[in-house]
N, C-alpha and C positions, 0 to 999 in steps of 0.2 A: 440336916438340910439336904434336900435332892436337889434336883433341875428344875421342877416345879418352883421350888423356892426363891430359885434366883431370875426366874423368866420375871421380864420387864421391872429389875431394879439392876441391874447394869450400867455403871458411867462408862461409856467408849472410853479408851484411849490410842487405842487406835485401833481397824478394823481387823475382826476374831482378837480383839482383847479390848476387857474389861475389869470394874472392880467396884466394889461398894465396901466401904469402909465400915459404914456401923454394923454392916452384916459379918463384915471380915471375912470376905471372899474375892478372889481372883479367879477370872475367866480367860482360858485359851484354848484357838480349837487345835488338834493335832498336828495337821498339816503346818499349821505357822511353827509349832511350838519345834516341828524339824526341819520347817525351811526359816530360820528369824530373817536370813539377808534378801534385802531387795535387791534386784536383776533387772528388773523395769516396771511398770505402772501393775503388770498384771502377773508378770513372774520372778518367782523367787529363787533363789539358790541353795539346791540342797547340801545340807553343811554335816560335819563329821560331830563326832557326840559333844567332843570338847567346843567346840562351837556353840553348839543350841546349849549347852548348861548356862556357860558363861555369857552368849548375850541376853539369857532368860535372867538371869543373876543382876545385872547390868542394865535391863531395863526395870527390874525391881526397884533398883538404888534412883533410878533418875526420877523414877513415878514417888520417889521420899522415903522408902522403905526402910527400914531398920533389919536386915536379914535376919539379926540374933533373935529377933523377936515378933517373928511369924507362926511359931506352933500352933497357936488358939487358929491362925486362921485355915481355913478351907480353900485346895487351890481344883477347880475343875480344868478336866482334859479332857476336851471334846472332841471323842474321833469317831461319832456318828456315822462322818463323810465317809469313813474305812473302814473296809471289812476284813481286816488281817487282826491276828490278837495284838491289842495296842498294847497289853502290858508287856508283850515277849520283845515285839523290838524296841521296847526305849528302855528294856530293865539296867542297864546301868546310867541313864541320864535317872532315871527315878532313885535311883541311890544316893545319886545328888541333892534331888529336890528331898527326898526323906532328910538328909541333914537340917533341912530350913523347915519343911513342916511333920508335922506327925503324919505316919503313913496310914493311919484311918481317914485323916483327915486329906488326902490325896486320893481324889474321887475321880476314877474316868467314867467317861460317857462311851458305849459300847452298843453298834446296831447288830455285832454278831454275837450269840449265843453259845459260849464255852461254859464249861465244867471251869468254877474258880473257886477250887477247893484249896487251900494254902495261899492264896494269894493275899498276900494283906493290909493289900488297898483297898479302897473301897472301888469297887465293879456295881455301875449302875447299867442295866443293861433296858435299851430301846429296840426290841423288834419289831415296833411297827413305823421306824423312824421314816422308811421308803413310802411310806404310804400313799405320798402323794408326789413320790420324787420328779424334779420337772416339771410342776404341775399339770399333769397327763390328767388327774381326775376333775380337777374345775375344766380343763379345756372339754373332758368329754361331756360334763354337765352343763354347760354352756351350751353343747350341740343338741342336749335335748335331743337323744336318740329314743327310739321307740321299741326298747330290747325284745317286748313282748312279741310286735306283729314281726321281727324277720324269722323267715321260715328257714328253719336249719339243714345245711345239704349236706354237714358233715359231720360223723362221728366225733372227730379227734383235729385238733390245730396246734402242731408243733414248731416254735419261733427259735431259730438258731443263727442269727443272722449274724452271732460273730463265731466264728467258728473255733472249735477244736477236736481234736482228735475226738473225743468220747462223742462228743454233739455230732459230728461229721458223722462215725459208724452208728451213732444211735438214730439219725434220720435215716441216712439206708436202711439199716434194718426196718425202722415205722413201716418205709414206701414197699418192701417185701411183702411184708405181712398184710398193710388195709393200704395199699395205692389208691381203693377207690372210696375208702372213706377218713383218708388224711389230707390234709390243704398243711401244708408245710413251707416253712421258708430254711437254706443252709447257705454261710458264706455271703448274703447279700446287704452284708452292712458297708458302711461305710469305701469309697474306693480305696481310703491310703489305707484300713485292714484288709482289705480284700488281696492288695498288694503283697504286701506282707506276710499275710496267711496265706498265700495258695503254695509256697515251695517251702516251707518251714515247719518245724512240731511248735508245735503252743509253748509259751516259757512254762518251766516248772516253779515251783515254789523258791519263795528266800531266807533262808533265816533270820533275816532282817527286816526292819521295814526302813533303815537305813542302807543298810546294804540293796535294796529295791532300787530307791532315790539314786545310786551310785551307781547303778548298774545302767541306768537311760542314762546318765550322763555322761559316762563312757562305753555307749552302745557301739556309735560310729569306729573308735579306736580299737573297740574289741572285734566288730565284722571287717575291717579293713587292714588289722593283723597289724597295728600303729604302736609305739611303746606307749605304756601307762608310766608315768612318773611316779604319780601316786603312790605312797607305800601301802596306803590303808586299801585302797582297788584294784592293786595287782591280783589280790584273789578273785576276785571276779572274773576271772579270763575260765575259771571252772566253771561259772555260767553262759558259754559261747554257744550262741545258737546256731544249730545242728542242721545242715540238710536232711532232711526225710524223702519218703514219699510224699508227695502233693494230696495234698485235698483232693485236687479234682481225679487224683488217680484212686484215692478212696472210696469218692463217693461215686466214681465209676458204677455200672453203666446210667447212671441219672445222671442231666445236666449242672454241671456246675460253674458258678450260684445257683441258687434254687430261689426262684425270687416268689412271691404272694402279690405284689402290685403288678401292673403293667408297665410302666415304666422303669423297671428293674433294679437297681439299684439305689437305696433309698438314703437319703440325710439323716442327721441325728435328731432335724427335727420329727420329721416323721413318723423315724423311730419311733419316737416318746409319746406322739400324741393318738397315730396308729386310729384313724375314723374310717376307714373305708368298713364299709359293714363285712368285708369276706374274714376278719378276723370275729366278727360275734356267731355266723352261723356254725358254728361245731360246738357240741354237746359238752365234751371232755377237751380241756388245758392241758396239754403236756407239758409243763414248766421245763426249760431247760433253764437251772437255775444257774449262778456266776458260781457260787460254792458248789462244785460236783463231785471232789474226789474225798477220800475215806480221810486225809488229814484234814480237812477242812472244816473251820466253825458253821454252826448254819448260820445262814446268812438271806432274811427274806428281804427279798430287792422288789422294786416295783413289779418284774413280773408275776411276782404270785400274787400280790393282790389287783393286778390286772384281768385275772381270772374271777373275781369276784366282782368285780366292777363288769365285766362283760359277762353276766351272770351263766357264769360256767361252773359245771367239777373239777375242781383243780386234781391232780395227779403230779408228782413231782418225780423230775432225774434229777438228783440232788443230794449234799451232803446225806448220810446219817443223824436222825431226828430233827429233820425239815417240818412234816409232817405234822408231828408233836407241838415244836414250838409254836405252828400256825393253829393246829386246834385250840391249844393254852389261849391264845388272845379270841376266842370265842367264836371262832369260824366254823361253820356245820361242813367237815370235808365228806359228806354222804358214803358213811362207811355201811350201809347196809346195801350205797350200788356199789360203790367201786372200793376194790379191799387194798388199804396200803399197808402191808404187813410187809412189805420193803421193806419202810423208812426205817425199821428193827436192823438190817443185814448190815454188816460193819464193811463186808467184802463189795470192791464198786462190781463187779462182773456179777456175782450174784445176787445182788440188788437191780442188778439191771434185768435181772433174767426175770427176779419175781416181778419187779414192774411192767414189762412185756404182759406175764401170763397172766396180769389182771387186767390189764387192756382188752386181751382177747378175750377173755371169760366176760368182760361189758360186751361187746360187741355183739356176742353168741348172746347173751342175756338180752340188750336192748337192742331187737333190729329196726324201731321207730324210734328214735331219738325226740322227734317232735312230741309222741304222745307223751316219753318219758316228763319232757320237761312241762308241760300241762302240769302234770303229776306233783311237781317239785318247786311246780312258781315261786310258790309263797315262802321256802326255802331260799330259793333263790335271789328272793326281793331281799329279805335277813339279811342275810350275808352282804347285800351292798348295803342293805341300811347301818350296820355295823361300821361298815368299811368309812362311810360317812363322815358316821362317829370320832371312829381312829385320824383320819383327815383333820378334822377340827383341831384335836386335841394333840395333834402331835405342830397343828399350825403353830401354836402359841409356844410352841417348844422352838421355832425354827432359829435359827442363828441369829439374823435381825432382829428379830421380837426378844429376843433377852434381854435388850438392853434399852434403856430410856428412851432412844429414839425410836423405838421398834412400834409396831401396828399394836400389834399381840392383840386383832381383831381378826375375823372369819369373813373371808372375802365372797 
């Protein structure tokens, strides 16, 4: 049994959980299954391991369960929503759960793309779960834009609007090299990031996805230098974010934000739905994707297939084997113009250097981008008409539609 299987026979019991009996399957998405306590209507509280086992244990029993005799069935763990490996941080709650089911039969649901060689649970893996994330593609197909008649004024559009270190030096360097054939945005997302990011380095990774949860929760205690009581979060104080250099002293001598709209700094709606036509006229995507550094699973988030929908050549700054897992789902990345023999380099600095030098070798190759894409329409049409596709079919996968009350129709 997959995801497929269990889409729209789901009984709620309550919301991101579910269960059908005859099928003998239990449905939970991630984030519940580490936050189980309520906080208020819309927030939870993130709990420590012995926590999330035992009230998972505990709402079994009240929903009628018999623990000893859940083997036969299938429990899904849905963490779509997350791009961090779900198996790494809950691997000792799933030691738990392995006691109550068979560990084939504990399936998660995964939108990033790892090596799960030894793992031996079942790893269902969705890369095309972003496909429609926000609904960015029905809002742009509503607009009914006319991708054909705008006339392209730029080679390259690189979107970096939350910033980090690699994104910050990777837009200066772009504006070096093609200033006059790049339209760029850096640092101009949201104001409480903007905040935040201009005098700090970007957080680094956790080895937890508990240890994450724990780490915003005693964020304030940890920058205001406060005791932590906690015995399990006093390590966390080795996560203490570091003064640096500022962004804006990075991206020196360019204006920082670097904004694409006129009114400069943009909401998260906007973000997502992103109509102004100055984002369709360039040729080539430079994805700055959320996965960018060499530990990182790949991870295709709505911006890549935002490049396809605004029928562009994608190009990605990004994990190692980005590339790969987006051709696999059937996308034409036009490797006869533009050569991603990057997405191969393990090292981030020399992955960056070969993506640079296929930038430039386009540019030197296509100095009419408009006649180019003449050339490549009907390419170009594919690739959304796919992307369509993907939409549809990851619709009926969405959280709500699992379950009896769900659409599980194409809007």
């Amino acid at each position: 049994m997959i995801l497929k299987d269990v889409a729209g026979i789901l009984h709620k019991r309550r919301p991101n959980f579910g269960l059908n009996s005859n099928h003998k399957v239990l449905y939970i998405t991630y984030p519940l299954l580490l936050e189980p306590l309520t906080l208020s209507v819309t927030n939870n509280i993130p709990a420590t391991r012995e926590v999330i086992s035992d009230t998972f244990i505990q709402s079994l029993k009240e929903y009628g369960f018999d623990i000893e005799n859940l083997k036969e069935w299938t429990l899904f763990i849905d963490a779509r929503a997350d791009w961090w490996l779900p198996h790494v941080g809950i691997a000792d709650i799933l030691e738990t759960l392995s006691s109550i089911f068979e560990q084939k039969n504990i399936h998660i649901l995964s939108n990033s793309v790892f090596d799960n060689t030894g793992v031996n649970y079942t790893i269902e893996f969705h890369s095309a779960a972003s496909a429609n994330l926000f609904g960015y593609y029905d809002t742009l197909v509503q607009s009914n834009v006319d991708f054909k008649s705008i006339i392209l004024d730029k080679h390259f559009i690189a979107l970096a609007r939350r910033p980090t270190k690699n994104r910050v030096l990777l837009v200066k360097r772009l504006l070096d090299l093609f200033s006059k054939d790049l339209r760029a945005s850096c640092g101009s997302g949201s104001p409480k990031d903007s905040i935040i990011n201009k005098n700090v380095e970007h957080m680094g990774s956790f080895p937890y996805m508990v240890d994450r949860a724990m780490y915003w929760q005693y964020l304030n205690n940890i920058k205001n230098g406060i005791d932590i009581t906690d015995e399990d979060a006093k390590i966390l104080r080795s996560y203490e974010v570091k003064s640096t250099v500022s962004f804006r002293e990075l991206f020196a001598p360019y204006d920082y934000p670097l904004n694409i709209e006129d009114d400069g700094i943009v909401d998260n709606a906007q973000q997502h739905s992103a109509l102004d036509q100055k984002f369709f006229s360039a040729m080539v995507n430079i994805i700055c994707e959320t996965t960018e550094n060499d530990h990182h699973p790949v991870n295709l988030s709505e911006k890549t297939f935002k490049a396809f929908a605004w029928h562009q050549i994608p190009i990605w700054h990004a994990s190692v084997g980005h590339a790969k897992v987006t051709r696999e789902l059937g996308f034409d990345l036009f490797d006869d113009i533009i050569n991603h023999d990057y997405d191969n380099i393990e090292t981030y600095n020399e992955r960056t250097d070969k993506l640079i030098e296929s930038l430039i070798n386009f540019r030197n190759e296509y100095p009419d981008v408009n006649k180019l894409r003449t050339m490549i329409w009907d390419r170009l049409e594919n690739n959304n008409k796919l992307l369509a596709k993907l939409v549809e079919e990851e619709r009926v996968l969405e959280v709500e539609n699992l379950f009896k009350t769900g659409k599980r129709l194409s809007t």
